[in-house]
BALOBA-1460 file (C-alpha; in Angstrom, 3 decimals):
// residues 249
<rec num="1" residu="x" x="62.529" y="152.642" z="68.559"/>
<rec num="2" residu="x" x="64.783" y="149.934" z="67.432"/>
<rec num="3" residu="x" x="68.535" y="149.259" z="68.680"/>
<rec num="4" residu="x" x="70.482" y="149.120" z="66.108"/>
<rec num="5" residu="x" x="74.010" y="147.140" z="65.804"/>
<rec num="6" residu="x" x="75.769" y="149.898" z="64.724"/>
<rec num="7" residu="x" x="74.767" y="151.566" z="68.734"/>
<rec num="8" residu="x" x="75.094" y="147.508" z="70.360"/>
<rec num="9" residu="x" x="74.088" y="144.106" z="69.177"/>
<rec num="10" residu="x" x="71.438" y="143.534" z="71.467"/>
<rec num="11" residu="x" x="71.363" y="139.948" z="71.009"/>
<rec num="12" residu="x" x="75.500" y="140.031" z="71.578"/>
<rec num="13" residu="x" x="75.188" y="142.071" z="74.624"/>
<rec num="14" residu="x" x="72.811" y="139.366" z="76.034"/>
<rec num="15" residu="x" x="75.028" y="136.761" z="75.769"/>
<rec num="16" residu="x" x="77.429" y="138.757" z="77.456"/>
<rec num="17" residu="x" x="75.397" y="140.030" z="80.110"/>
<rec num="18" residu="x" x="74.332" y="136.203" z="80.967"/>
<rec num="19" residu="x" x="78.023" y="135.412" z="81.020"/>
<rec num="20" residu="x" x="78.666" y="137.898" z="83.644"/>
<rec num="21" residu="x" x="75.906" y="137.499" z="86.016"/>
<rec num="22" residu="x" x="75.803" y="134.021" z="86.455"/>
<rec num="23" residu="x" x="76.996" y="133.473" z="90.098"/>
<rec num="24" residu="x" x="74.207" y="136.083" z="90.926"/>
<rec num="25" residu="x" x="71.459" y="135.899" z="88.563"/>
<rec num="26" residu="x" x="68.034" y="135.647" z="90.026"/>
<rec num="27" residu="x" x="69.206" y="136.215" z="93.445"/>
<rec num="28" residu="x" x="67.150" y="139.720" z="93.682"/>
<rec num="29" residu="x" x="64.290" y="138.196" z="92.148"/>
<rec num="30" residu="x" x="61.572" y="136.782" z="94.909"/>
<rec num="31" residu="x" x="59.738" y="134.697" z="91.781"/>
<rec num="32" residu="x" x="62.365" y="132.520" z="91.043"/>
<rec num="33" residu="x" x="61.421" y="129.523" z="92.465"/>
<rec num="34" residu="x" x="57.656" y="130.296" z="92.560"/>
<rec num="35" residu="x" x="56.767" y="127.117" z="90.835"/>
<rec num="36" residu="x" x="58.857" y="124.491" z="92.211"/>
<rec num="37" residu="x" x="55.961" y="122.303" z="93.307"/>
<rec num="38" residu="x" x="54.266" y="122.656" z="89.200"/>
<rec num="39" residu="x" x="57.657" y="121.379" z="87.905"/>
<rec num="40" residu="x" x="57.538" y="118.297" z="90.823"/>
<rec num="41" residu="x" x="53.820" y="117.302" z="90.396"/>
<rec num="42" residu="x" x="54.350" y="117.482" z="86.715"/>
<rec num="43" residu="x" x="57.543" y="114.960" z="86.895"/>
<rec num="44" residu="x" x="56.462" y="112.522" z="89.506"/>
<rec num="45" residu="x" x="53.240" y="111.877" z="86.732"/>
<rec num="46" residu="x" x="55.079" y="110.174" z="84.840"/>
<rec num="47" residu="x" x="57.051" y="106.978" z="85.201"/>
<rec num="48" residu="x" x="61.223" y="107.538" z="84.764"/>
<rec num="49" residu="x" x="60.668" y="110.648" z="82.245"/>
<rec num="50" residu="x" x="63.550" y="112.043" z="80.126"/>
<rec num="51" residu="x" x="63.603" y="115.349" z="81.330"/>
<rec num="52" residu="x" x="65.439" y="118.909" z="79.485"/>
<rec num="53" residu="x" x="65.796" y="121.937" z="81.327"/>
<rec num="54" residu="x" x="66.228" y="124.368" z="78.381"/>
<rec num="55" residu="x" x="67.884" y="127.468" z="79.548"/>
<rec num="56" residu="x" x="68.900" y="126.130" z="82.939"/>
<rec num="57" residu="x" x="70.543" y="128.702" z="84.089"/>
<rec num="58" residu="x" x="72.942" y="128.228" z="87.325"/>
<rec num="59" residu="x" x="70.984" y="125.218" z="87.797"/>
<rec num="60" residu="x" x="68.077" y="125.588" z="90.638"/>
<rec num="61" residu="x" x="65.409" y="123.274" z="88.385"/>
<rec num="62" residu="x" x="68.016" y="120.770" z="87.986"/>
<rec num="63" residu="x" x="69.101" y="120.350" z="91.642"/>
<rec num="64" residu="x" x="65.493" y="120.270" z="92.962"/>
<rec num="65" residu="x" x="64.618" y="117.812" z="90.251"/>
<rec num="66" residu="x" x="68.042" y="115.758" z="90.838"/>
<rec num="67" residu="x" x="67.549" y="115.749" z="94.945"/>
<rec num="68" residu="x" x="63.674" y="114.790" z="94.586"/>
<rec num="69" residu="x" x="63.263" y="112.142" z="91.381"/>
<rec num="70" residu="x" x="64.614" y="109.831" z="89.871"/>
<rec num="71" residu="x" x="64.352" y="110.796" z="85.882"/>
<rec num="72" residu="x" x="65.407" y="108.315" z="83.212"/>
<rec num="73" residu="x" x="67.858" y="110.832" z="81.731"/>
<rec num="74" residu="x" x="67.905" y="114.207" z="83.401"/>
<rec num="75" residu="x" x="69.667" y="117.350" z="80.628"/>
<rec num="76" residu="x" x="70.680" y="120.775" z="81.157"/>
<rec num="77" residu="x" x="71.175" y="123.124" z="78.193"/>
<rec num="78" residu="x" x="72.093" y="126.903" z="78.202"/>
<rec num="79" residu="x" x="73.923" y="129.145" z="75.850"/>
<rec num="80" residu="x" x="76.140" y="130.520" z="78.455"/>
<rec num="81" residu="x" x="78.888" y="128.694" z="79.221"/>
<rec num="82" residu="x" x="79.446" y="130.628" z="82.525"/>
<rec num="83" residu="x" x="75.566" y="129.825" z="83.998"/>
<rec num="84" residu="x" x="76.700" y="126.040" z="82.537"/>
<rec num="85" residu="x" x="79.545" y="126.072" z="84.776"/>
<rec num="86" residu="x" x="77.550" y="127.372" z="87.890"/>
<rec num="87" residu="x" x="75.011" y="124.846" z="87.534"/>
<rec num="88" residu="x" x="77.878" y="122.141" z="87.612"/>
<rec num="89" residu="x" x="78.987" y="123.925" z="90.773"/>
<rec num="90" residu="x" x="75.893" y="123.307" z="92.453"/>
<rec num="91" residu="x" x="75.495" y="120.049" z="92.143"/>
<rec num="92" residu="x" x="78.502" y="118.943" z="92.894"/>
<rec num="93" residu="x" x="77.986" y="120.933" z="95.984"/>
<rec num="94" residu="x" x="74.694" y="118.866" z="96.770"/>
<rec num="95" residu="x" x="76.917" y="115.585" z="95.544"/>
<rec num="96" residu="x" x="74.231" y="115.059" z="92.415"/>
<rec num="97" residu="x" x="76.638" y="116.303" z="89.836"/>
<rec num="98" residu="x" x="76.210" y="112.376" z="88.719"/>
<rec num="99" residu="x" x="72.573" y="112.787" z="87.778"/>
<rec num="100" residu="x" x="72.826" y="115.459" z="85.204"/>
<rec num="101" residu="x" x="73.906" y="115.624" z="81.906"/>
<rec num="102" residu="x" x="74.959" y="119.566" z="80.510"/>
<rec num="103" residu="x" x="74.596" y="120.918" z="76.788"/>
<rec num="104" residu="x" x="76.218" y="124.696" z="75.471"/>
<rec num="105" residu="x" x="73.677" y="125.565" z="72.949"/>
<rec num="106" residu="x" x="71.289" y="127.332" z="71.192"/>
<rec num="107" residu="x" x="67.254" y="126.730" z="72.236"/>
<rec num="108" residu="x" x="66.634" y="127.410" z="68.880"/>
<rec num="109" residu="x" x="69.050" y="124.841" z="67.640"/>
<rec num="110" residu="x" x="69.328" y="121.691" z="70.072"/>
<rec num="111" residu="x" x="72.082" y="118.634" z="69.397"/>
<rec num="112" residu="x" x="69.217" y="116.007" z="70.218"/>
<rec num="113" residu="x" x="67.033" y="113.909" z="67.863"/>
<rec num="114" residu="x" x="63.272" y="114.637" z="67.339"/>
<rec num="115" residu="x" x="60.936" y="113.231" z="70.099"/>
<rec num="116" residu="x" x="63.793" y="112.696" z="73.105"/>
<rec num="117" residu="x" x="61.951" y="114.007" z="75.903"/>
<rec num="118" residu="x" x="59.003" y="113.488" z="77.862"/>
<rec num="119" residu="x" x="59.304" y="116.745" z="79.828"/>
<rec num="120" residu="x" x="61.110" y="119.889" z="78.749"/>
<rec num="121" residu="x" x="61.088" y="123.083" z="81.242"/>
<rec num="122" residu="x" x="61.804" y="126.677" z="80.329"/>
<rec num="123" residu="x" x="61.595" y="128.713" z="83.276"/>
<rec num="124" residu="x" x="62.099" y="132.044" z="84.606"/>
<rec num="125" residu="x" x="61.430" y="134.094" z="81.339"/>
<rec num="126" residu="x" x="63.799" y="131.884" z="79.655"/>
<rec num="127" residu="x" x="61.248" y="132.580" z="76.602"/>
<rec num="128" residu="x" x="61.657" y="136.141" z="77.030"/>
<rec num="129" residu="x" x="65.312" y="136.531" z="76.923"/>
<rec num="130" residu="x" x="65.819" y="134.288" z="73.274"/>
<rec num="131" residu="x" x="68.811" y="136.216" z="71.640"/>
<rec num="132" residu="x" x="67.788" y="138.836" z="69.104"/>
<rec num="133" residu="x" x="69.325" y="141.505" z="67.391"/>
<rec num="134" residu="x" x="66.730" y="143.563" z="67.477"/>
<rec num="135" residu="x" x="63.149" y="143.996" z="69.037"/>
<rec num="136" residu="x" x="61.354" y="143.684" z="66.212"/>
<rec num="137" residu="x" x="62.944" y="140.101" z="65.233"/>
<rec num="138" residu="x" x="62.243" y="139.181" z="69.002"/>
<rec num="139" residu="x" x="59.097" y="137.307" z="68.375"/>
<rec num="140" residu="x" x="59.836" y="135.072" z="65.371"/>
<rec num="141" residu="x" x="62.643" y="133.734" z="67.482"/>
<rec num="142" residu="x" x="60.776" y="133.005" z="70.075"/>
<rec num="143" residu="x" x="58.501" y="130.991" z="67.428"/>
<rec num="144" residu="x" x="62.172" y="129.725" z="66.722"/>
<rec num="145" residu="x" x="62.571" y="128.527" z="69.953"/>
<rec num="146" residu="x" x="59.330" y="126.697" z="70.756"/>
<rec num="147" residu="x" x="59.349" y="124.916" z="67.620"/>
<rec num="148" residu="x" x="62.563" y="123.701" z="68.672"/>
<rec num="149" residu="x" x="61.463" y="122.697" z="71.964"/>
<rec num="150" residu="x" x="58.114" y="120.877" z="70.146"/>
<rec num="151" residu="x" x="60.781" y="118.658" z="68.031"/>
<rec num="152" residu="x" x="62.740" y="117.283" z="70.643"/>
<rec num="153" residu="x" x="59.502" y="116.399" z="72.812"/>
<rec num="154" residu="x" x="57.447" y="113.121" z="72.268"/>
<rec num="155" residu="x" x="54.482" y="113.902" z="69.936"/>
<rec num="156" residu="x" x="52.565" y="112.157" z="72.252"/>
<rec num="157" residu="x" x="52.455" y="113.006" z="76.039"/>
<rec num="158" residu="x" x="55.003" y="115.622" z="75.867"/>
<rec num="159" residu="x" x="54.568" y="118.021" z="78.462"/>
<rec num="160" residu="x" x="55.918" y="121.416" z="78.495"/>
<rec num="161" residu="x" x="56.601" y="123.124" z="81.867"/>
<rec num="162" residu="x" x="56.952" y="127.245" z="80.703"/>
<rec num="163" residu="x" x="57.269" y="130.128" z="83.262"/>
<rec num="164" residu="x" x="57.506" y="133.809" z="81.732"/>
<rec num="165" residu="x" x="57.300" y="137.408" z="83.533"/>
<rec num="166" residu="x" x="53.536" y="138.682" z="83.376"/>
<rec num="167" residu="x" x="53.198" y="141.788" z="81.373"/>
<rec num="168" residu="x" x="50.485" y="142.979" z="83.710"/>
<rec num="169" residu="x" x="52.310" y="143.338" z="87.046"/>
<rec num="170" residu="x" x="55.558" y="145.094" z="84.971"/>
<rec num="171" residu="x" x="54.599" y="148.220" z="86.899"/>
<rec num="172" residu="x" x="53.826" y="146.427" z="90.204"/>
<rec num="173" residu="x" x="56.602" y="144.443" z="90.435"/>
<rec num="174" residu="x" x="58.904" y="147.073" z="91.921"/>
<rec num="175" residu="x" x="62.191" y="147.634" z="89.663"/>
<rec num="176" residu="x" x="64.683" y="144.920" z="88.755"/>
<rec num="177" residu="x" x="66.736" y="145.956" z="91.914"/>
<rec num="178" residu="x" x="70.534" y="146.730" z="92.707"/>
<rec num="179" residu="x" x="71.512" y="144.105" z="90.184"/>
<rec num="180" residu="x" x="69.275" y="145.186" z="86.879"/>
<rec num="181" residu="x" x="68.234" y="148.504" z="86.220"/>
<rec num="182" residu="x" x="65.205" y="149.381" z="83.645"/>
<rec num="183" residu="x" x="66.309" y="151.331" z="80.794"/>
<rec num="184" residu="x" x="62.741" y="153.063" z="80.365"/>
<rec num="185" residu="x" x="64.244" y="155.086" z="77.533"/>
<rec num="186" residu="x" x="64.844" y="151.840" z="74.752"/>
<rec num="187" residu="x" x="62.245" y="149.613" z="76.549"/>
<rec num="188" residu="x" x="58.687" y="149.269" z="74.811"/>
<rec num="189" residu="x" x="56.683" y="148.877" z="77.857"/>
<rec num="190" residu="x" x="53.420" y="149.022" z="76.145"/>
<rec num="191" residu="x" x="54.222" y="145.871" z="74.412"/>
<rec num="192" residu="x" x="56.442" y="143.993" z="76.935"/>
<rec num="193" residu="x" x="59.426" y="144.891" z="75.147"/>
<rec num="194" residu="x" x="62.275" y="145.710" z="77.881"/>
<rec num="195" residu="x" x="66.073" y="146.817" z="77.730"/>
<rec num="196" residu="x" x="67.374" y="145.859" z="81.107"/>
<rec num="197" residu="x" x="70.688" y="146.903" z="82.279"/>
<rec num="198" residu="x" x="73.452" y="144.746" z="84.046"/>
<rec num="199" residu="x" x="75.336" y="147.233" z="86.679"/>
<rec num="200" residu="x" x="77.431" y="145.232" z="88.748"/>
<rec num="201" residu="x" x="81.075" y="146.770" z="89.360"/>
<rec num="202" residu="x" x="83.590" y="145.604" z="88.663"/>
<rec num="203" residu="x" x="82.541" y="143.967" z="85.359"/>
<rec num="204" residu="x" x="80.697" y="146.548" z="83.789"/>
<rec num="205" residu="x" x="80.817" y="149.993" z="83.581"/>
<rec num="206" residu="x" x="78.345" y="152.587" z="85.530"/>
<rec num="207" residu="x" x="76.257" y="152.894" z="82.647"/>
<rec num="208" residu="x" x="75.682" y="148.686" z="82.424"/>
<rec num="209" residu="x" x="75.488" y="146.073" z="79.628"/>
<rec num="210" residu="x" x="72.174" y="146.287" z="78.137"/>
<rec num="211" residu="x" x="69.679" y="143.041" z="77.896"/>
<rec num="212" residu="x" x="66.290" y="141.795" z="76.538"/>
<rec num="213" residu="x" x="63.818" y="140.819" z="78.273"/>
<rec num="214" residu="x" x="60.208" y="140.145" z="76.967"/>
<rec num="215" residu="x" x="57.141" y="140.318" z="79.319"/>
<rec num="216" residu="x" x="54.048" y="138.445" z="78.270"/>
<rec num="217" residu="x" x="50.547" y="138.773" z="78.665"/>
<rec num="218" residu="x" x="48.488" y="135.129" z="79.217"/>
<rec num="219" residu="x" x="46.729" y="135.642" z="76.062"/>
<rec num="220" residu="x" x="49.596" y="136.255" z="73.753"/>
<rec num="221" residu="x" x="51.222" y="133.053" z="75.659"/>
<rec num="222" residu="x" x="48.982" y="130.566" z="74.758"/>
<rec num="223" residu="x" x="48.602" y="131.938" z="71.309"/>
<rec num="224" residu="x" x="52.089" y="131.907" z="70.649"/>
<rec num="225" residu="x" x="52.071" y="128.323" z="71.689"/>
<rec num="226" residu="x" x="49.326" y="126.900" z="69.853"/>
<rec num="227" residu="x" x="51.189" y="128.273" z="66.722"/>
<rec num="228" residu="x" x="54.298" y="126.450" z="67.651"/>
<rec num="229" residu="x" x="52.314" y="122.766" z="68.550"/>
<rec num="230" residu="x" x="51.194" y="123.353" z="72.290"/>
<rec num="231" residu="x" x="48.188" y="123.161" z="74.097"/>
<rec num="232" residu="x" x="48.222" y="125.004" z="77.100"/>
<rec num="233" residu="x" x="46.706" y="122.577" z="79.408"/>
<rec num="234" residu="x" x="47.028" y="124.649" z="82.997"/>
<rec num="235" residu="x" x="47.943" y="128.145" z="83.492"/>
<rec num="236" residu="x" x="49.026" y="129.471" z="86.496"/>
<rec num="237" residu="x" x="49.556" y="133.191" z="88.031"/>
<rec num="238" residu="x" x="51.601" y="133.580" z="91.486"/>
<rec num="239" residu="x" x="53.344" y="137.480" z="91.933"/>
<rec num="240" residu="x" x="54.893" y="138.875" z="88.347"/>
<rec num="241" residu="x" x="55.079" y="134.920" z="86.832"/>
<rec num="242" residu="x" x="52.959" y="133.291" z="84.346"/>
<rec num="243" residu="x" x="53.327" y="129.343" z="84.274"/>
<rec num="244" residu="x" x="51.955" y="127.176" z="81.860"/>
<rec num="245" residu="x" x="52.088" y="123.393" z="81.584"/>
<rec num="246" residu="x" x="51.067" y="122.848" z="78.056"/>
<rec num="247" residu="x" x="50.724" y="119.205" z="75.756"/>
<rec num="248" residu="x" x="53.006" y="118.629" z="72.404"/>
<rec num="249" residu="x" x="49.863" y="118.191" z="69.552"/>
């Protein structure tokens, strides 16, 4: 079953729904920060690295990486002008607000010349939510999105630091709690393919804003990145996450 725009835009209804939530997203969600320490070790390997957090969110990558290194040029980029403004919050809470530059964009369509990073990160299913307007053309943009992310990284040495949700523990992983809600009815969840509802009064109604959220399995991970110019170099498993530090080819 497809969702059709004349019932919602699914891809609009994202948007919206990461608009909303941002002084509370992830705050439910125990995996989070499970990988922290990958994104350090990965950064202090390299000398002064111009680093992009693509999809940053309210900005918990960029503060740890702000407080701990000392990048060349440290980026934030997120389509939500709301999670953009939290993330400013933050740091300017931990007095780093100095240290990081912000974007409002598109993954799949970033304002910076071809080869500008040495490390990009796109964490916490970042990958799985890519704006679509329907499940079907979910995959090609995430193709979209990683060939975007392949440009703007140096052709050689160009790491990519990628955390997803792990289709295997979707059943194990308890719910999406008070927050999110699983719509079981329009999800897929033989394929990964999820409608998650936003249900926080006052801004929605009882019903909630619907979302999309892919879940992946390892294997269709790395394929999906070799197609897009990635080697998956390390994968690693901790609770419902999947992260994989993978080379630009």
């Amino acid at each position: 079953m497809s969702i059709s725009p004349t019932e919602h835009d699914i891809g609009m209804s994202t948007k919206q729904v990461f608009d909303l939530c941002s002084a509370c997203y992830l705050r439910e969600d125990h995996h989070w920060d499970a990988f922290g320490d990958v994104v350090l070790r990965v950064v202090e390997g390299k000398p002064r690295p111009a680093i992009l957090d693509a999809g940053c969110g309210p900005g918990w990558h960029l503060t740890l990486l702000a407080r701990n290194t000392s990048p060349q040029r440290l980026i934030g980029v997120d389509f939500s002008r709301h999670m953009i403004a939290e993330a400013r919050r933050r740091l300017a809470e931990a007095g780093l607000d100095d240290r990081v530059e912000f974007r409002i964009t598109d993954l799949r369509r970033m304002p910076f010349e071809c080869g500008s990073f040495d490390v990009a990160l796109c964490m916490n299913n970042t990958l799985g939510n890519i704006i679509c307007h329907s499940l079907e053309m979910a995959e090609c943009e995430r193709s979209n999105a990683l060939g975007e992310l392949r440009r703007v990284l140096f052709a050689d040495g160009g790491t990519l630091i990628l955390s997803v949700y792990d289709h295997e523990s979707l059943e194990l992983d308890g719910g999406y709690g008070n927050v999110f809600t699983l719509d079981r009815d329009l999800s897929r969840l033989e394929t990964g393919d999820l409608v998650v509802r936003y249900c926080a009064p006052p801004e929605t109604d009882r019903a909630g804003i619907p979302y999309y959220s892919h879940w992946f399995s390892a294997s269709e991970l790395h394929d999906l990145l070799e197609r897009n110019g990635f080697t998956a170099r390390s994968t690693i498993t901790r609770g419902a996450a999947i992260c994989v530090i993978a080379e630009a080819v």
